[in-house]
C-alpha positions in Angstrom: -41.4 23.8 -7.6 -41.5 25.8 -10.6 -45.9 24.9 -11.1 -46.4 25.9 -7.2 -44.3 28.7 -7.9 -46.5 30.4 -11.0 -49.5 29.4 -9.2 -49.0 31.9 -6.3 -48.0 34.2 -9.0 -51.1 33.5 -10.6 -53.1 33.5 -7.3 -51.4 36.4 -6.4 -52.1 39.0 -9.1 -56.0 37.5 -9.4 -56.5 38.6 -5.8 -55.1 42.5 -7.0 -57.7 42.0 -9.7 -60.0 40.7 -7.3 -59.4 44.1 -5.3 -59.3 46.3 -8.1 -63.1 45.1 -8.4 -64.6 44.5 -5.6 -63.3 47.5 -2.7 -64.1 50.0 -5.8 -67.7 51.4 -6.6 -69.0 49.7 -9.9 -68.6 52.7 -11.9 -65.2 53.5 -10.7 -63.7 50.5 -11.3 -63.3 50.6 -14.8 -61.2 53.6 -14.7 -58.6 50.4 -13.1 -58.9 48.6 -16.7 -55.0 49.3 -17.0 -53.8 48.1 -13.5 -55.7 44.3 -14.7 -54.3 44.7 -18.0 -50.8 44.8 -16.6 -51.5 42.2 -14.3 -52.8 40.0 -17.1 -49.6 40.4 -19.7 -47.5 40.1 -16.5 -49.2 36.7 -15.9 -48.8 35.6 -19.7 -45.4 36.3 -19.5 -44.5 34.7 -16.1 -46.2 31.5 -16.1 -46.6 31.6 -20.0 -48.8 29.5 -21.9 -52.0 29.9 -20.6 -50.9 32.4 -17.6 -53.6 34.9 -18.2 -56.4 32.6 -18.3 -56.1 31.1 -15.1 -55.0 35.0 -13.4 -58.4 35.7 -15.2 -60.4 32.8 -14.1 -59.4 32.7 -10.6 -59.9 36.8 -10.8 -63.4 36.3 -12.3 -64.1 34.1 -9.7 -63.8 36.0 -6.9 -64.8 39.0 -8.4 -68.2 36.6 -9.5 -68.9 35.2 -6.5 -69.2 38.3 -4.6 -70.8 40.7 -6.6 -74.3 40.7 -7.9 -73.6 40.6 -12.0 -71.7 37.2 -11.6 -71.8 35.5 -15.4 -70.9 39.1 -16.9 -67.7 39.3 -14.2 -66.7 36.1 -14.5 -67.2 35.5 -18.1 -65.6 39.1 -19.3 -62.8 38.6 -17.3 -62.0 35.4 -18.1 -62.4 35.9 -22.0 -59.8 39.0 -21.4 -57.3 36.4 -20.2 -57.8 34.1 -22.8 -57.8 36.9 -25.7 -54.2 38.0 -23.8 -52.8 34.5 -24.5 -54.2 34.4 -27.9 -53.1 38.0 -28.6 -49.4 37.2 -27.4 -49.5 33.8 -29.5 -50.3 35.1 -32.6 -48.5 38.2 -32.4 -45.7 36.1 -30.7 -44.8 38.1 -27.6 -42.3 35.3 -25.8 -40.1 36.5 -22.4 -37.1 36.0 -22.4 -34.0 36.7 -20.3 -33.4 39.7 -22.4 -36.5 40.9 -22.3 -39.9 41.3 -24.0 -40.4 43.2 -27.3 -42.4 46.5 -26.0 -43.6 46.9 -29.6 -45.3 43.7 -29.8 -46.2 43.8 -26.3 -48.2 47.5 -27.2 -49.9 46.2 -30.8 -51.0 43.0 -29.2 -52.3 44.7 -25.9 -53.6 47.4 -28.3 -55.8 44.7 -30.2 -56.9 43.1 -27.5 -58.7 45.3 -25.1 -60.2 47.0 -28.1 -61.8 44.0 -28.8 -62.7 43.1 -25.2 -64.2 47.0 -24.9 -66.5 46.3 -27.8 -67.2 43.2 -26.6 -68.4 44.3 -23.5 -69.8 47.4 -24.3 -72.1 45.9 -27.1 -73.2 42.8 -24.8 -74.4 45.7 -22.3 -75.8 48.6 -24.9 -77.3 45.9 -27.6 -77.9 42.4 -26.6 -80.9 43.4 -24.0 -81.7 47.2 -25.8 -81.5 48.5 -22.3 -79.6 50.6 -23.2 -79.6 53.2 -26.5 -76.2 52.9 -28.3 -74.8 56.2 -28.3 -72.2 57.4 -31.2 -70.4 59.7 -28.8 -69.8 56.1 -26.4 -69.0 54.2 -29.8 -66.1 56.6 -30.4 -64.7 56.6 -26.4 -64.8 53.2 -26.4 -63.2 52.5 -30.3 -60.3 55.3 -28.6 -59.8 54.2 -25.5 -59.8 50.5 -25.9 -56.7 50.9 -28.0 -54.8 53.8 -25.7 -55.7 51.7 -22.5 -54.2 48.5 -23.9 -51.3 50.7 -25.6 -50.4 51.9 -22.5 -50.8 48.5 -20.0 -48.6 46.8 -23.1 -45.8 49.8 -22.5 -46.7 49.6 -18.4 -46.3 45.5 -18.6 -42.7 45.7 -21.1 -41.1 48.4 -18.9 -41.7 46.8 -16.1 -40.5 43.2 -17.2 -37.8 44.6 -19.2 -36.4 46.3 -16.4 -37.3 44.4 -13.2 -39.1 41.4 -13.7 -36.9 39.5 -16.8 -34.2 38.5 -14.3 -36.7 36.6 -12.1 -36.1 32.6 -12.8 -39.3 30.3 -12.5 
């Protein structure tokens, strides 16, 4: 029960990423960076090991298969959920029944999507040189990547810590 269980959770908060992506215009939708962040520590703290992973493959998937720039959705999303499990490993973010440490939860969310921003951002601006690199862009994205991690890792601990850790799966 407990598999079938995490893998509607899983299915579940794909589909909200799946949403997030899709039913918003392509430019808009990155301003909705946090609400798949949350979704994604949620995930690696419900199912776990590799809970954001599959919430961003199955995410990636839909979001792939219906929209035009399928490898770049698919692939960008999926490596977010796998650099969330790898983030919570390493800094050793575990749920528990008395909740998450918001301070690890905030450094390792912190890390992560600064590192999935540049990752991005660099595969668009200076893999193909469509696009100039701009200093002013480097900056935004070196500051926000942190603050909109920061800020889903708070989002993600507050809501576990008071809603969610209770929930047995």
């Amino acid at each position: 029960m407990q598999k079938v269980t995490r893998l509607l959770i899983a299915a579940f908060f794909a589909s909200i990423i799946f949403v997030t992506r899709f039913f918003v215009p392509p430019q808009l939708d990155k301003l909705l960076i946090p609400v798949d962040a949350v979704l994604l520590a949620l995930s690696a703290l419900f199912v776990r090991n590799v809970g954001a992973t599959y919430v961003g493959a199955v995410g990636g998937a839909l979001v792939g298969l219906l929209r035009p720039s399928l490898p770049f959705s698919f692939i960008f999303i999926l490596l977010y959920g796998c650099l969330i499990d790898l983030f919570f490993f390493l800094f050793r973010v575990h749920a528990t029944a008395e909740g998450v440490n918001r301070n690890k939860l905030m450094i390792a969310m912190a890390f992560n999507t600064l590192l999935i921003g540049f990752l991005s951002y660099y595969t668009v601006t200076l893999f193909p040189t469509l696009i100039p690199s701009v200093p002013a862009l480097d900056m935004i994205v070196a500051f926000m990547g942190p603050a909109t991690g920061a800020t889903a890792g708070y989002a993600a601990s507050y809501l576990w810590n008071k809603y969610l850790r209770s929930i047995v799966i």
